[in-house]
PAZAPA-4460 file (N, C-alpha, C; in steps of 0.05 Angstrom, whole numbers, plus 32768, in hexadecimal, padded with zeros to 4 digits):
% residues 83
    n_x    n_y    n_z   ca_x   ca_y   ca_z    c_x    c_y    c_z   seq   type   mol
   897E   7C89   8CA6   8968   7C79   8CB0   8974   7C5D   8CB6     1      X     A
   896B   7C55   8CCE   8976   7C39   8CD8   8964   7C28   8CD0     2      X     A
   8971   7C03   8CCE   895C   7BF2   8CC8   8944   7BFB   8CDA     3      X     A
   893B   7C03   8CF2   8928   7C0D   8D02   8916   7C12   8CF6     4      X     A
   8924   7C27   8CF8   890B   7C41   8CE9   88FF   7C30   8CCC     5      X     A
   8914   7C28   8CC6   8907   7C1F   8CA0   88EE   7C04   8CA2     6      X     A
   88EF   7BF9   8CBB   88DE   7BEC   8CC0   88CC   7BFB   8CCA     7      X     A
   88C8   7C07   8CDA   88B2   7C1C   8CEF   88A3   7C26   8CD1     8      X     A
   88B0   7C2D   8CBB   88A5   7C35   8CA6   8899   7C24   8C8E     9      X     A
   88A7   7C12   8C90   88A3   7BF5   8C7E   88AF   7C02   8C5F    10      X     A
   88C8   7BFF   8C64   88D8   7C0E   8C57   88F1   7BFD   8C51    11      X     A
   88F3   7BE5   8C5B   8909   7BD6   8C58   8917   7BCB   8C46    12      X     A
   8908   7BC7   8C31   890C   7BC1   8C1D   8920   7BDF   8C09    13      X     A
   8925   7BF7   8C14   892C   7C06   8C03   8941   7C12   8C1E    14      X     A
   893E   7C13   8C31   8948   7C2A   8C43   8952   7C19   8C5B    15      X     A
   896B   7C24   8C71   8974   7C17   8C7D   898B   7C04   8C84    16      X     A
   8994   7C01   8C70   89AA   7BEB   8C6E   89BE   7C02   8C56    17      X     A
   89D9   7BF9   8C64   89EA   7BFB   8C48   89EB   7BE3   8C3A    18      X     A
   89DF   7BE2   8C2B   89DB   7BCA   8C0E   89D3   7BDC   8BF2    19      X     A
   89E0   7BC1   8BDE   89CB   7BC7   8BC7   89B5   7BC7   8BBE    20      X     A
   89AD   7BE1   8BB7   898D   7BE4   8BAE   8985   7BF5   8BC4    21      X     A
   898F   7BF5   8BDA   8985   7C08   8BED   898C   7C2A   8BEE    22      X     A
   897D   7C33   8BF1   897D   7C4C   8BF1   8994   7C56   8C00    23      X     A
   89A9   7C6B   8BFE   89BE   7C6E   8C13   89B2   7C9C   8C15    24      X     A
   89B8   7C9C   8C2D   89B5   7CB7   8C32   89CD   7CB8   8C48    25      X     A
   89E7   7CBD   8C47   89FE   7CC4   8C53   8A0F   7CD6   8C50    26      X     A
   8A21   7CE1   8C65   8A38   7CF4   8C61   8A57   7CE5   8C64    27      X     A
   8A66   7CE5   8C57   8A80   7CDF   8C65   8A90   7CF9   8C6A    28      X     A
   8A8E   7CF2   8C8A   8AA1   7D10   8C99   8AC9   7D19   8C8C    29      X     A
   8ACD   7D24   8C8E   8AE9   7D35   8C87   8AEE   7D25   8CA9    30      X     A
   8AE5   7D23   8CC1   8AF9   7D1A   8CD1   8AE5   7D02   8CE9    31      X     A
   8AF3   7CF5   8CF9   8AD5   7CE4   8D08   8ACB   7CF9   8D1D    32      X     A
   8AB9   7CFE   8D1C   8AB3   7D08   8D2D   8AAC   7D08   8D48    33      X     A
   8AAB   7CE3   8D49   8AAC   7CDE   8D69   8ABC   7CDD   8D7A    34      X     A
   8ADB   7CE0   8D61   8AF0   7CDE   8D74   8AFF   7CF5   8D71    35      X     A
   8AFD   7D03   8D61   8B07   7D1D   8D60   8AFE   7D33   8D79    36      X     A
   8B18   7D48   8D80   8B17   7D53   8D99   8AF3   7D66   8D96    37      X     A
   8AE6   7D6A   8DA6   8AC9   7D80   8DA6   8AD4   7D97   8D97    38      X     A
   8AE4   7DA6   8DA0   8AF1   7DBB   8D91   8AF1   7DB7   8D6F    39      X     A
   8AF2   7DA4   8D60   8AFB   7DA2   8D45   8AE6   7D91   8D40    40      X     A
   8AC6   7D92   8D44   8AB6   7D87   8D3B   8AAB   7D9E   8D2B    41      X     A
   8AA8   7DB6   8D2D   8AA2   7DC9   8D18   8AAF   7DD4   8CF9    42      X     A
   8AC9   7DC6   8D02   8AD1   7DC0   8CEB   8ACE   7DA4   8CD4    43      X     A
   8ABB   7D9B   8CDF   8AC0   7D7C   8CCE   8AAD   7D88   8CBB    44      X     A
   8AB2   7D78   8CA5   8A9D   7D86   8C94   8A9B   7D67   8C82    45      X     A
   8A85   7D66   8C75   8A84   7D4B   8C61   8A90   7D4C   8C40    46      X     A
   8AA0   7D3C   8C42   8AAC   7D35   8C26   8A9E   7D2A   8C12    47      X     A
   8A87   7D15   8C14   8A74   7D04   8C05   8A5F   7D0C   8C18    48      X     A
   8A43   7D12   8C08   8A2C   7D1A   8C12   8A1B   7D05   8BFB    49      X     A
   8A07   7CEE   8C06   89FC   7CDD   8BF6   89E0   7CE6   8BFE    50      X     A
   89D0   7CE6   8BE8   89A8   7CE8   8BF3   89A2   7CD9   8BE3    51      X     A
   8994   7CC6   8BEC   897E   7CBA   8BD7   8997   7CA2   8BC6    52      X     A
   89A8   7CA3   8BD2   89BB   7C92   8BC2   89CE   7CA6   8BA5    53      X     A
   89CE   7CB7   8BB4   89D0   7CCC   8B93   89E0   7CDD   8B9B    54      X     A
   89FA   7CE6   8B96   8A17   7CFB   8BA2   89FF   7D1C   8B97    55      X     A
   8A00   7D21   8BB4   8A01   7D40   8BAF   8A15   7D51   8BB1    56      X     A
   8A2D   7D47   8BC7   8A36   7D5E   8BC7   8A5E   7D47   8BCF    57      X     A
   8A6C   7D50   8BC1   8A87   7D42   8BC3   8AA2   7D52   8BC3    58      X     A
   8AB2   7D48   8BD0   8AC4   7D6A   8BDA   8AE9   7D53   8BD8    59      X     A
   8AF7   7D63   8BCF   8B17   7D54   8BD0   8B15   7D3C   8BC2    60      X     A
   8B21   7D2A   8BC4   8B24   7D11   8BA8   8B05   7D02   8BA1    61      X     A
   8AE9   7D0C   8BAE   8ADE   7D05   8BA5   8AC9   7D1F   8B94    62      X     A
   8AD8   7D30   8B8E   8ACA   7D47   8B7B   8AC4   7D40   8B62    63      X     A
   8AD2   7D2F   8B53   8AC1   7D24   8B36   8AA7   7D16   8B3A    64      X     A
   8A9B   7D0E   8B53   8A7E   7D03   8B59   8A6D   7D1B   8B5B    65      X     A
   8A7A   7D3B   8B58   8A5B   7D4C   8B63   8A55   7D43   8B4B    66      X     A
   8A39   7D49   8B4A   8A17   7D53   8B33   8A24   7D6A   8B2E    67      X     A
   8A21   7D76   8B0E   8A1F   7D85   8B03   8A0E   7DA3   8B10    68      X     A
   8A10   7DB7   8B11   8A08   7DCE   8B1E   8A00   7DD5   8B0A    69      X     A
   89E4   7DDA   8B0D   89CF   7DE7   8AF2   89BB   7DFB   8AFD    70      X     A
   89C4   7E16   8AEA   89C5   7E1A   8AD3   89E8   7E1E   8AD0    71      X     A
   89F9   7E22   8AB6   8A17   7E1F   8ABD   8A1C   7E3E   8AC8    72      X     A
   8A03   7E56   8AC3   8A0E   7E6A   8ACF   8A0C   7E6F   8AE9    73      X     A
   8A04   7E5A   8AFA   8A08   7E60   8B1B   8A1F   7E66   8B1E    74      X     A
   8A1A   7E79   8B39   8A3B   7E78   8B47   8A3E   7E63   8B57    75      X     A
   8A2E   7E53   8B54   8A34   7E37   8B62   8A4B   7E21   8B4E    76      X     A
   8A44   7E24   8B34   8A58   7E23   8B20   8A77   7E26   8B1D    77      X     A
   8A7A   7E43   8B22   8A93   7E49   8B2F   8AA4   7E3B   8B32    78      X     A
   8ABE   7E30   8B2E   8AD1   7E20   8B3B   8ACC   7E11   8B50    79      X     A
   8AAE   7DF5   8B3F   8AA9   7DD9   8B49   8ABE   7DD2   8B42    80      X     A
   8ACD   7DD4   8B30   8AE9   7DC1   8B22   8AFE   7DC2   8B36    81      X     A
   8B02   7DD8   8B4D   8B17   7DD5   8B68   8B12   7DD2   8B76    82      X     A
   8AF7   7DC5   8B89   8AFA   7DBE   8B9E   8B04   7DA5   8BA6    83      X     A
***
């Protein structure tokens, strides 16, 4: 969400800005994607996935940030410890 929108909503106070206190909902890509060739945009995949200001999902040197996978017997569980 852009300052825009967070105003259009009256939302500014939480949403919109990268600052503190503000809510963050972002991905950081594996590659840029605006400059990377069209061909190798299906491969980009996100390394840090933020919602709500909160790591859902973190892949290569930032894998000690995932959330815990509950219950521990998911196969989602599985070898979180190697990605």
């Amino acid at each position: 969400m852009t300052a825009g929108s967070a105003w259009m909503s009256d939302e500014e106070s939480d949403k919109g800005n990268i600052a503190p206190g503000q809510l963050a909902d972002l991905a950081v890509l594996s590659q840029d994607y605006l400059s990377v060739h069209e061909v190798l945009i299906p491969e980009t995949t996100s390394v840090l996935t933020l919602v709500g200001g909160k790591v859902v999902h973190a892949e290569a040197e930032h894998c000690a940030l995932n959330p815990p996978v509950l219950p521990g017997y998911s196969p989602l569980a599985v070898g979180t410890d190697t990605l």
